[in-house]
N, C-alpha and C positions, 0 to 999 in steps of 0.2 A: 457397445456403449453401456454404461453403468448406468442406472436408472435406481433412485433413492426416493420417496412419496411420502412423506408422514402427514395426516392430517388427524387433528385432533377437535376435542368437543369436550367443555366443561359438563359434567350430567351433576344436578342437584338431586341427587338421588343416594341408598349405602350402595355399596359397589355391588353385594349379591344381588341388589334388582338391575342392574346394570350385566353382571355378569350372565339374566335369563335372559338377556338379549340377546346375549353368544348364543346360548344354547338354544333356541329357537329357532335359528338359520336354519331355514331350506323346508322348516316343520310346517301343516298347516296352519299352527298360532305364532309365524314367522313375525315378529314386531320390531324388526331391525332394518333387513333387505326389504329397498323401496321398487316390487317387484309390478305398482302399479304402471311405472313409465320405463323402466327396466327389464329385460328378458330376467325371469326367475330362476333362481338358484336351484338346483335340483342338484342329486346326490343316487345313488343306486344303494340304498340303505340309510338307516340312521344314522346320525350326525355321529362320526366317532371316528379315531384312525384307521383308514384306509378307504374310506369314502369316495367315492369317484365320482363326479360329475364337475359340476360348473356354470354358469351363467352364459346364452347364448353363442358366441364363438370361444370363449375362453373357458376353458377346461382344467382341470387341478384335482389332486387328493386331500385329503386332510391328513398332511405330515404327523400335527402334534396337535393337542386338545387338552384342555385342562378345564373340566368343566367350571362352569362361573365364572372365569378368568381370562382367558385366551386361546385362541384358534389359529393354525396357521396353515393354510393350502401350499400345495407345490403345486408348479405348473407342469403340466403335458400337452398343452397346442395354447396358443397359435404355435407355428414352427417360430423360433428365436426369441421364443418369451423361456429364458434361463434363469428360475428364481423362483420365489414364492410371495405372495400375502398376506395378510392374517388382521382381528383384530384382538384386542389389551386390553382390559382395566385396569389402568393407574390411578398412580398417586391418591388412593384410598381412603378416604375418612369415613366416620359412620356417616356424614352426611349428604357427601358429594365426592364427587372421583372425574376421575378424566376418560372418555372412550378412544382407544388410539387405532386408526386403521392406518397400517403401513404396506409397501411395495418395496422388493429389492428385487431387483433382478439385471441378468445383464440382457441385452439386447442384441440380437445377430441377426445376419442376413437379412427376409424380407420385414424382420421387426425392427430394422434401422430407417425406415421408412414408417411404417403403420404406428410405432409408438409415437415419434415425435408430431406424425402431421394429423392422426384422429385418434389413435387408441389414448392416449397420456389425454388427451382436453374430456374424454367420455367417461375414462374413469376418474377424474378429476368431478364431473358434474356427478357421475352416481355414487362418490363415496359421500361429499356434500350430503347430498340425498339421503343416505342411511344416515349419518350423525343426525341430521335431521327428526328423520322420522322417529329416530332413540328420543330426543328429546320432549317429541310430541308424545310417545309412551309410556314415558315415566313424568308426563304433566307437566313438562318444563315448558316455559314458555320458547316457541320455537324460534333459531335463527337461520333462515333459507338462503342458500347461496342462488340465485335466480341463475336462469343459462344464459351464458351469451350466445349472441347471433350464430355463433361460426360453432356454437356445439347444437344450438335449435338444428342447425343445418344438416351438422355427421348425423344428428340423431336420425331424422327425417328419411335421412338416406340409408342411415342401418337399420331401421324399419321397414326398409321396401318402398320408401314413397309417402307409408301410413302417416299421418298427425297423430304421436302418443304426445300428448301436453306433459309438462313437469308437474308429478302432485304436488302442489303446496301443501305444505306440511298445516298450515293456518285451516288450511278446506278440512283435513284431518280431524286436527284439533277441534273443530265441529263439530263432530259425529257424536 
């Protein structure tokens, strides 16, 4: 099964403050990955190609990097996750730029089940979540995609059980 995901985020921001969002993944001054409601991204070295880690069950390297600009992970587990992610600063001005996080990948075996019925609605609610919390970083006033019931739910249960609540990026934008 082919599997395509683009979701984007206008940032009122130039694109090099946009671009140390890339660069900050998985860093202790991470200000991109929403690692409050999220398993956190971790790496077995600094951010650069060949990197190895991943976010909770999904695991990948860092294919390609162009600091400031774009990042792109391959995947190595789940089994039948065939593909990669990554995210972009677009369409550029000195003032405002677009943040892009995309997914390609195909899908086999036991990921013709997991993507369509929990993994696709999870990373759907945690990319939300990082444009988000991009937004809250560079001062933008935030637009939060809330969960729905049926992602409260995988969440709930890909947590063991645990209540991690969605950070509002607004509770953020407080601090």
């Amino acid at each position: 099964m082919k599997v395509v995901k683009v979701h984007q985020r206008l940032l009122y921001a130039p694109p090099e403050k946009v671009g140390a969002l890339i660069d900050s993944l998985a860093s202790p001054a991470d200000t991109l990955w929403p690692g409050q409601a999220w398993p956190r991204m971790k790496f077995d070295r600094p951010l650069g190609v060949g990197a190895a880690g991943g976010h909770g069950p999904i695991h990948y390297f860092v294919e390609a990097y162009t600091p400031g600009q774009a990042i792109r992970f391959r995947f190595t587990a789940p089994k039948g996750f065939d593909g990669w992610h990554g995210f972009e600063v677009l369409e550029a001005t000195p003032v405002h730029c677009v943040l892009e996080h995309r997914i390609e990948m195909t899908a086999s075996g036991p990921a013709l089940l997991t993507w369509p019925l929990a993994v696709k609605h999870l990373h759907i609610a945690c990319v939300e979540d990082a444009l988000s919390q991009a937004q809250v970083a560079l001062g933008n006033l935030p637009k939060p995609v809330p969960w729905p019931a049926h992602v409260r739910l995988l969440h709930w249960l890909a947590a063991g059980g645990r209540h991690v609540p969605q950070a509002l990026p607004w509770r953020l934008h407080a601090r």
